[in-house]
N, C-alpha and C positions, 0 to 999 in steps of 0.2 A: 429617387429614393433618398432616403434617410433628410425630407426635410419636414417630420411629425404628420404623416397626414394623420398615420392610423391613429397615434396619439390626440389629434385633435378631432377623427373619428368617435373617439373612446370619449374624451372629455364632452363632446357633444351628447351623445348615447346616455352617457349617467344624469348629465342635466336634467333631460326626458324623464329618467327613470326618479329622479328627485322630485319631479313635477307629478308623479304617481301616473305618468304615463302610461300605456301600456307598448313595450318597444319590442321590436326581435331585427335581429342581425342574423347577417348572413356572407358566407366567406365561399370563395372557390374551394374545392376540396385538393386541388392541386398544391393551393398554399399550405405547404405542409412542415414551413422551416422552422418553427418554433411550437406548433401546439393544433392537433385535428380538430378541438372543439374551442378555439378562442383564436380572436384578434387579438394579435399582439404588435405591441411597438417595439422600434429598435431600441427603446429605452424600456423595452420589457413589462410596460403596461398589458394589462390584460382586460378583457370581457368576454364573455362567453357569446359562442357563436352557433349557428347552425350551417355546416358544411356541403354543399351543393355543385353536384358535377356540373349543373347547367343552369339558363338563366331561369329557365321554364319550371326547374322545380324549385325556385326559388314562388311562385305563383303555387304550386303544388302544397307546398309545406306552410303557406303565408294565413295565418288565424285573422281574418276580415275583420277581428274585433280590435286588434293591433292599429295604433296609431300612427305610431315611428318606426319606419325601417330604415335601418344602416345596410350598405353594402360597402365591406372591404375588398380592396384590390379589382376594384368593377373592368380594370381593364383585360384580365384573363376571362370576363365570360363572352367577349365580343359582340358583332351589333346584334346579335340575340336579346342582348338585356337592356336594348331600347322600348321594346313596346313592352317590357314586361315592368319599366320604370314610370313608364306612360301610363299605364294599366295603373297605377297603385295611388301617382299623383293625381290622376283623371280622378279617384275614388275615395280623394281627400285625404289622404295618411300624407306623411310628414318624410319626405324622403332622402337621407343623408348618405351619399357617395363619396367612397375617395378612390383616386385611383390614379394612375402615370400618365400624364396629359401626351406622353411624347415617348417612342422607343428607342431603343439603344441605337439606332442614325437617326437620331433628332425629326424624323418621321412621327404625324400624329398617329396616335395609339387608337384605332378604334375599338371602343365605341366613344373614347374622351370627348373627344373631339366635338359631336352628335351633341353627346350629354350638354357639354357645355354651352350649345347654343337653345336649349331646352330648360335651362335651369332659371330660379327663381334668382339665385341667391349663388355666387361660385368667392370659394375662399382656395387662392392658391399661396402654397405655403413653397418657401424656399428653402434647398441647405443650404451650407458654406462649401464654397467650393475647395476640394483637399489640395489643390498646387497653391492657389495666389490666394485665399480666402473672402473672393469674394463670392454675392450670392448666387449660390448653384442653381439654375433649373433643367439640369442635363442627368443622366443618369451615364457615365461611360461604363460598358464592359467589357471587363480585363480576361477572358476568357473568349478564343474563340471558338463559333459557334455557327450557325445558320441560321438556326430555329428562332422564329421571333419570340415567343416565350421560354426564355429558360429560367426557374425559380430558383431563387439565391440572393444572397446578403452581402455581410462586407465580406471583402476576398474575390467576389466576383464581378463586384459594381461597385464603383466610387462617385461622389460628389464631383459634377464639374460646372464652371461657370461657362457664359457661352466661348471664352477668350479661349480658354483649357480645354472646351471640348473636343475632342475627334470622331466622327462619325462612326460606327464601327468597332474593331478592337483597332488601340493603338498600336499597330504591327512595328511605328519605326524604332519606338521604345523599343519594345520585344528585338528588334536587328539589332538597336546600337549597344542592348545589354551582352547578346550574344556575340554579335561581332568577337570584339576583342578576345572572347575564350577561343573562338574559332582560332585566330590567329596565332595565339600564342601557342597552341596546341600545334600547329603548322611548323612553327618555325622551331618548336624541340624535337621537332620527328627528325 
């Protein structure tokens, strides 16, 4: 997270739409942190999207006369949105993914993974990492949780490099903040 896919999703998508392409995009409808009917960046770029519970109506809702599809956040429709990516490339459209190569334990994220050894063309963007600034390709999250999708931004996920990251939630943070209140609480009882 936060190292511009969707931003360089979007920058790509308007290209197309400059070249009098014809495009349509397409977003999980789960992503729902900033806007039901647009990709948006954490820099709050936008474009308009068509929202889809699955990967299959993403083939449902797809106009054959379309050249370029975009898919935002392709790691929430899972390996469902392999042959429906297959399906579009097989039929010569132009097909532009972003999504989280890797989950919150540094685990591949399927269907990334897949995608990526299927693709023409793979542009992987980096953040900065938020401890030591170097470049991030980890997503940690500061929230614990179970569920390998949980949807959220800053507050719940940060930048981390591989040095910085922790598989999981940082738990001993979370002890050594609390610790000491424990303590002190202890020892005025």
């Amino acid at each position: 997270m936060f190292s511009g896919k969707s931003e360089e999703l979007i920058r790509r998508l308007r290209r197309a739409k400059i070249a009098r392409k014809r495009v349509q995009v397409f977003k999980p409808v789960i992503d729902d942190r900033y806007s039901d009917d647009e990709i948006v960046s954490h820099a709050d770029q936008r474009l308009k999207a068509e929202s889809v519970s699955t990967a299959a109506e993403i083939l449902e809702r797809f106009d054959w006369r379309t050249q370029v599809v975009g898919v935002d956040e392709a790691h929430f429709f899972g390996e469902d949105l392999l042959p429906v990516l297959q399906r579009l490339a097989d039929a010569g459209k132009q097909v532009l993914v972003a999504g989280l190569d890797t989950d919150y334990m540094g685990r591949p994220f399927k269907p990334m993974d897949q995608l990526l050894c299927l693709a023409e063309s793979i542009t992987k963007t980096l953040a900065i990492c938020v401890r030591c600034g170097n470049p991030a390709k980890h997503t940690q999250r500061l929230l614990e949780s179970d569920e390998l999708i949980l949807v959220g931004a800053a507050g719940m996920y940060e930048a981390r490099c591989r040095r910085c990251f922790e598989p999981g939630i940082p738990k001993q943070e979370y002890l050594e903040f609390a610790k000491p209140k424990l303590q002190n609480k202890e020892t005025q009882a």
